[in-house]
C-alpha positions as a Python dict, from the first residue, in 0.01 Angstrom:
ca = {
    (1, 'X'): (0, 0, 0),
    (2, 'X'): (146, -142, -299),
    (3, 'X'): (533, -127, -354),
    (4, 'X'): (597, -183, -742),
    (5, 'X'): (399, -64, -991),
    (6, 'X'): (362, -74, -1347),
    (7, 'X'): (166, 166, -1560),
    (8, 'X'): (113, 48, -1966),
    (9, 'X'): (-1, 320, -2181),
    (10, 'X'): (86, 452, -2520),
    (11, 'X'): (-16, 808, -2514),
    (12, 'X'): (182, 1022, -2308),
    (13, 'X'): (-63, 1299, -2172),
    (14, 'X'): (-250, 1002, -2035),
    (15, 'X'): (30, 827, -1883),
    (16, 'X'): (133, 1124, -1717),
    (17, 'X'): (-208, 1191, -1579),
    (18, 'X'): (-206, 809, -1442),
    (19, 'X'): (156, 836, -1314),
    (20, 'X'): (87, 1115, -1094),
    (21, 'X'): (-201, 970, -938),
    (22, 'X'): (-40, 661, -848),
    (23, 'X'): (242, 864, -666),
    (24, 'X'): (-53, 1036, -444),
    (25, 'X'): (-140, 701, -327),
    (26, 'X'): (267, 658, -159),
    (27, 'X'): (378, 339, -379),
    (28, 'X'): (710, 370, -448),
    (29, 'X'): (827, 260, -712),
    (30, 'X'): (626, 327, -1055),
    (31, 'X'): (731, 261, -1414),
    (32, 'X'): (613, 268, -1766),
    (33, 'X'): (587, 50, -2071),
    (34, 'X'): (442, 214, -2395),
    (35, 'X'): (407, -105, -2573),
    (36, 'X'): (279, -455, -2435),
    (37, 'X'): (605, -644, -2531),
    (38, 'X'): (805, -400, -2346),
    (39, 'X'): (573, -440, -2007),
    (40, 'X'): (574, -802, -2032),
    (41, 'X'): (974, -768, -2060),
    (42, 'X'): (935, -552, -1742),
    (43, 'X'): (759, -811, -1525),
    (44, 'X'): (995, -1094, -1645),
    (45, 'X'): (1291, -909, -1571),
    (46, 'X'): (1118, -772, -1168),
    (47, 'X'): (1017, -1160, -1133),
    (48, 'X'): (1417, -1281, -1236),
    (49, 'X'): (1558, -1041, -1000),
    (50, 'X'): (1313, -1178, -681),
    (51, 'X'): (1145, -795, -701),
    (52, 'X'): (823, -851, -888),
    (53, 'X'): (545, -589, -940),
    (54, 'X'): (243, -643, -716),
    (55, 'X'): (58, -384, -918),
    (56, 'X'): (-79, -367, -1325),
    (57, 'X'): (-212, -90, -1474),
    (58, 'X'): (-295, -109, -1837),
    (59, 'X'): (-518, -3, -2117),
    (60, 'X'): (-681, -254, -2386),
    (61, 'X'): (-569, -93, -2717),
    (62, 'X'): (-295, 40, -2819),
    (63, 'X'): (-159, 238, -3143),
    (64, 'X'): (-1, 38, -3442),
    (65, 'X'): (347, 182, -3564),
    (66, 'X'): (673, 88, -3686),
    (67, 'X'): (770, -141, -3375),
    (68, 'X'): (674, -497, -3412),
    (69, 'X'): (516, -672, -3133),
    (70, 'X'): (408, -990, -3011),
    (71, 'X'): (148, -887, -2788),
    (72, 'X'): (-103, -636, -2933),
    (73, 'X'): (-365, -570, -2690),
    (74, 'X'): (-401, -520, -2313),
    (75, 'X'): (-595, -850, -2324),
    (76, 'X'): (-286, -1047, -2506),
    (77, 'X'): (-78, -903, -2215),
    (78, 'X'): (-296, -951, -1942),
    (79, 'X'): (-305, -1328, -2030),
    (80, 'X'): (64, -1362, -2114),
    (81, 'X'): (138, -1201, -1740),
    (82, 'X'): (-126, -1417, -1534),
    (83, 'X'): (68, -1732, -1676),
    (84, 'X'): (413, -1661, -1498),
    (85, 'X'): (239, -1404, -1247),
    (86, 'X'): (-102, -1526, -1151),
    (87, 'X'): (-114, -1325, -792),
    (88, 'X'): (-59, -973, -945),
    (89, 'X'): (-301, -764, -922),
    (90, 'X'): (-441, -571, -1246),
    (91, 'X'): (-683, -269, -1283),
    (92, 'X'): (-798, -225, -1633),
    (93, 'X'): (-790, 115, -1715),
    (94, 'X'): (-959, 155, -2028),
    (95, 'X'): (-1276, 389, -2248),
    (96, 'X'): (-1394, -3, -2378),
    (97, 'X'): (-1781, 9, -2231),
    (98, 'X'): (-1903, -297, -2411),
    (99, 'X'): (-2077, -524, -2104),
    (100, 'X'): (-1944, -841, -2247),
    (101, 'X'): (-1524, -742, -2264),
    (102, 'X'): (-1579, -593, -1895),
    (103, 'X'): (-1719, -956, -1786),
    (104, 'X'): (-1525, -1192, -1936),
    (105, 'X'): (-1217, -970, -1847),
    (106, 'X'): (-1296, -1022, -1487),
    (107, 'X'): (-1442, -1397, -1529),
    (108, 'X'): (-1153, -1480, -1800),
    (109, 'X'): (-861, -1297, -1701),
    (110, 'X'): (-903, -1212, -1343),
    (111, 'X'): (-905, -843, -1340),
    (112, 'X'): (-927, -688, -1029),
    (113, 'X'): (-1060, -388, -1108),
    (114, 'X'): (-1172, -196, -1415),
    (115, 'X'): (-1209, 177, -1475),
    (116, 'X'): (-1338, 376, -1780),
    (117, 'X'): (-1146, 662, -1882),
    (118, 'X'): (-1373, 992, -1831),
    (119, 'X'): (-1434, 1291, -1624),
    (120, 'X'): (-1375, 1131, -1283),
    (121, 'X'): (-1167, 854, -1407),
    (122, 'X'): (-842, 953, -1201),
    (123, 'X'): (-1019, 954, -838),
    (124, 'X'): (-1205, 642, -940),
    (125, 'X'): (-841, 526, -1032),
    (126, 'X'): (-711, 615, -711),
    (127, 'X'): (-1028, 446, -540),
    (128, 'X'): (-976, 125, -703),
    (129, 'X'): (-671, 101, -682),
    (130, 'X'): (-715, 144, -267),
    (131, 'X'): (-1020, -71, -272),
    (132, 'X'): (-830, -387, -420),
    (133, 'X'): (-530, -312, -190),
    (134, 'X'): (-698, -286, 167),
    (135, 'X'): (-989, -579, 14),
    (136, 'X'): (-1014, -869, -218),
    (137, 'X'): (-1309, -741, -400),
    (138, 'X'): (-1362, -654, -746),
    (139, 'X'): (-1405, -276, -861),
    (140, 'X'): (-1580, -150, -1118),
    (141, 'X'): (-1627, 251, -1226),
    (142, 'X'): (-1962, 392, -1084),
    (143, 'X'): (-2121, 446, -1460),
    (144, 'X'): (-2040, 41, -1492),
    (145, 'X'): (-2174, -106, -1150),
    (146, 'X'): (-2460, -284, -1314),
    (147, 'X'): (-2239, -492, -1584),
    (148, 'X'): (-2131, -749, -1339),
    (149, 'X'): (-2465, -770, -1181),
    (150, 'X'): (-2671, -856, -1537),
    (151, 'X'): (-2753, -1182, -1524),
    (152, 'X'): (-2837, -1150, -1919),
    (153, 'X'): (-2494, -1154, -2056),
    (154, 'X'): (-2409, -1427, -1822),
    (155, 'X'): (-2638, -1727, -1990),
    (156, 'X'): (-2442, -1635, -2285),
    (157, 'X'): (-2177, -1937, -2345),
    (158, 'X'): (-1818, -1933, -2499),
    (159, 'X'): (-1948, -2209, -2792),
    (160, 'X'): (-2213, -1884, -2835),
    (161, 'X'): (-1987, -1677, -2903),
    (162, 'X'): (-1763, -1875, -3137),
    (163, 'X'): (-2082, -1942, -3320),
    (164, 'X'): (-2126, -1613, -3354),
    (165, 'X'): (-1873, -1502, -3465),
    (166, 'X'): (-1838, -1755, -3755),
    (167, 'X'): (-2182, -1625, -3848),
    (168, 'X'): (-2033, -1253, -3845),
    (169, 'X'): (-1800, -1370, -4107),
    (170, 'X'): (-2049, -1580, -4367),
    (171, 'X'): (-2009, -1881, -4300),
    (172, 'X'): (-2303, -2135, -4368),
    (173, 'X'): (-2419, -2369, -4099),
    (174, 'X'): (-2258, -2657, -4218),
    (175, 'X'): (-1944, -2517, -4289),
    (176, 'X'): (-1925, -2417, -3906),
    (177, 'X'): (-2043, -2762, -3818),
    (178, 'X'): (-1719, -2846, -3990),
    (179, 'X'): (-1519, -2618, -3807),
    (180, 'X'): (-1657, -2711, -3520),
    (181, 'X'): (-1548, -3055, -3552),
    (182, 'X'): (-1259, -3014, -3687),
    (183, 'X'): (-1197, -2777, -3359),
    (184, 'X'): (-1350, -3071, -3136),
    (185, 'X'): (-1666, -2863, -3037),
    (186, 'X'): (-2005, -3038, -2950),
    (187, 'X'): (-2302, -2990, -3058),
    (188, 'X'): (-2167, -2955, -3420),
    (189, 'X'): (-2435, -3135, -3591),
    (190, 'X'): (-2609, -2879, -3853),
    (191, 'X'): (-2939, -2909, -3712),
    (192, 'X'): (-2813, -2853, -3357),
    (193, 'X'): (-2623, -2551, -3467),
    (194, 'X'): (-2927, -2425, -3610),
    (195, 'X'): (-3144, -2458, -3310),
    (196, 'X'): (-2888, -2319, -3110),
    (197, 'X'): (-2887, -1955, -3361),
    (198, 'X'): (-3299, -1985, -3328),
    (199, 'X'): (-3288, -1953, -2989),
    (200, 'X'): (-3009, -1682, -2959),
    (201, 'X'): (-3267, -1477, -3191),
    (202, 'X'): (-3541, -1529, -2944),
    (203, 'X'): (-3321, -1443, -2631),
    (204, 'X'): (-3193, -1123, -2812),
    (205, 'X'): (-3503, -1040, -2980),
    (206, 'X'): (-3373, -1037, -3351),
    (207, 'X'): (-3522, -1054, -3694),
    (208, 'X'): (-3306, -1211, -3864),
    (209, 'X'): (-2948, -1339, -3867),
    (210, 'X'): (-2823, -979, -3969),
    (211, 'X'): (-3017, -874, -3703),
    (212, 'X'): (-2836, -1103, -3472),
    (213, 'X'): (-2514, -973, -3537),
    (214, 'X'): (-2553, -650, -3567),
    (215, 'X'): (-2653, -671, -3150),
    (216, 'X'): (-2404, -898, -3090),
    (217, 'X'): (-2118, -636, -3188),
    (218, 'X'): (-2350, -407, -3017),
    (219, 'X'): (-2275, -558, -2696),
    (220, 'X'): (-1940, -615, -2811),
    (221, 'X'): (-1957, -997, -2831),
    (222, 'X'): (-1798, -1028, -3182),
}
């Protein structure tokens, strides 16, 4: 079983919860960061002093206060910790459903497992956390088995979704074929990019632009 782990959450009746279930599983040696900075401080400071965690267990948002950080989401952290520890392993545990933030999570950021908080979240938890352990497969909660195996989501591009979400905030064709270039993106011709939003309205079924967007956030793509 694991021997270090690290548990980032911001609400304490939840961390508790997850805390205690980790212990059932025998690792020993469990701590807790409330805010990103602080876990990413935490994995530096295992990695300086040759005892690393070989276990992360986060959420994806977490509360604004006071505190300022540099790192504001699970995703921001998860990044930041693959870059000086790309072997860890990491189970999301999180109540973002949205088909697209699961995928690219595990295709982007190379999750290991990911969990929705629920009813049977804390066995699922345990399960996962097991499953990635004793195999090098990927996990998923039982409600969200099909999102890795929908082959729609997966034609969908990274340039789609920057187009997108230039769209989402009014900006006319050719002033996104000038950000485009300006960003080095290709196609970025106006009539390209315009072909390119015709055919996301077919493969989505939309009316209109609006219409576009409104199931892109949907499926939590912008």
């Amino acid at each position: 079983m694991f021997n270090k782990a690290l548990v980032v959450e911001d609400f304490d009746s939840v961390s508790t919860t997850m805390i205690n279930a980790v212990k059932e599983l025998s690792i020993p040696e469990i701590l807790l960061a409330k805010y990103c900075d602080e876990a990413y401080l935490k994995i530096q400071k295992a990695l300086l002093n040759e005892k690393p965690f070989d276990l992360l267990i986060c959420d994806l948002s977490f509360k604004n206060d006071f505190r300022e950080n540099k790192l504001n989401s699970g995703e921001e952290l998860i990044a930041a910790i693959k870059i000086v520890q790309p072997d860890i392993k990491i189970v999301v545990f999180s109540i973002e459903d949205k088909s697209f933030k699961i995928k690219s999570l595990f295709s982007d950021y190379g999750i290991n497992a990911y969990i929705s908080k629920g009813r049977n979240s804390i066995p699922e938890l345990q399960k996962a956390i097991q499953g990635i352990y004793n195999v090098n497969t990927k996990m998923l909660s039982t409600e969200l088995s099909h999102v890795l195996s929908k082959k729609s989501l997966l034609e969908i591009e990274a340039y789609d979704i920057e187009l997108l979400k230039l769209i989402s905030k009014g900006l006319m064709m050719v002033e996104i074929a000038s950000e485009f270039k300006t960003k080095g993106i290709t196609p970025n011709g106006s009539s390209s990019l315009e072909k390119r939003v015709n055919k996301l309205k077919t493969y989505f079924k939309a009316n209109n632009n609006v219409h576009l967007i409104a199931i892109a956030k949907d499926l939590g793509l912008v």
